[in-house]
C-alpha positions, 0 to 999 in steps of 0.5 A: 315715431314722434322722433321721425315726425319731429325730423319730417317736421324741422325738414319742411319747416325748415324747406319752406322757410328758406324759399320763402323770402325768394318768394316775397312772402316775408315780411311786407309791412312798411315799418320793415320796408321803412329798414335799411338794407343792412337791417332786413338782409339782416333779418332774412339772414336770421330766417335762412340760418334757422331754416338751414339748422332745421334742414341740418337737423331733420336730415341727421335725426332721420340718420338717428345722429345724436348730433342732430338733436342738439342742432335742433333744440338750438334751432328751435330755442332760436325759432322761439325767440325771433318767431314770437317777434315774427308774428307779432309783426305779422299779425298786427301787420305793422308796430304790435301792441303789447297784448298781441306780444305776449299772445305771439309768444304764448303761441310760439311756445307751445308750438315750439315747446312741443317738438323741443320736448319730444327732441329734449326727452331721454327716450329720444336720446336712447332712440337715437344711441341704439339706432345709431350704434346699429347703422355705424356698426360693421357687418358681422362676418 
């Protein structure tokens, strides 16, 4: 059951993500704005390829892949490092302090750490042997 929330989850996330900067919900604060064109293609491009990773992943979990894992834990340890950043930013709507930093990243990781955990542990990959092993198997003749 966590394995098929976790996949839900990396789906949607990963969803909303990728329309979100269509939508011109990203990031608005004038010291981004103040970029250049390269530094914030460069900064959505980021978002779009984790997004697209967590899409990638959820879809091969819900087809038990064990691929799917990996590309997800990736993904995840990526959406860590940029989303403490991220909301730090958001948050302080413009050039962070350091206390609200550290508070981001405290956020991130145990937002993360949570479904990083539930992809990392040996029962997932065992889930993810034995029901893939049935949906690759033949039909008995």
């Amino acid at each position: 059951m966590a394995l098929r929330i976790t996949a839900i989850y990396l789906i949607i996330s990963g969803v909303i993500g990728t329309i979100w900067p269509f939508l011109n919900i990203g990031q608005n604060h004038a010291e981004f704005e103040a970029q250049s064109l390269a530094y914030q293609l460069g900064s959505y491009g980021r978002e779009l390829f984790i997004s697209v990773a967590f899409v990638i992943s959820g879809l091969g979990l819900l087809k038990y892949k064990l691929w799917a894992r990996k590309v997800g834990l990736v993904a995840l340890a990526l959406a860590f490092f940029y989303g403490g950043n991220t909301m730090a930013w958001g948050w302080s709507s413009g050039k962070p302090p350091s206390n609200i930093i550290v508070y981001s990243y405290l956020a991130c990781f145990f937002w993360y750490g949570i479904w990083f955990l539930i992809l990392y542990r040996e029962s997932t990959v065992a889930q993810l042997t034995s029901q893939g092993n049935k949906t690759a198997s033949p039909p008995a003749a």
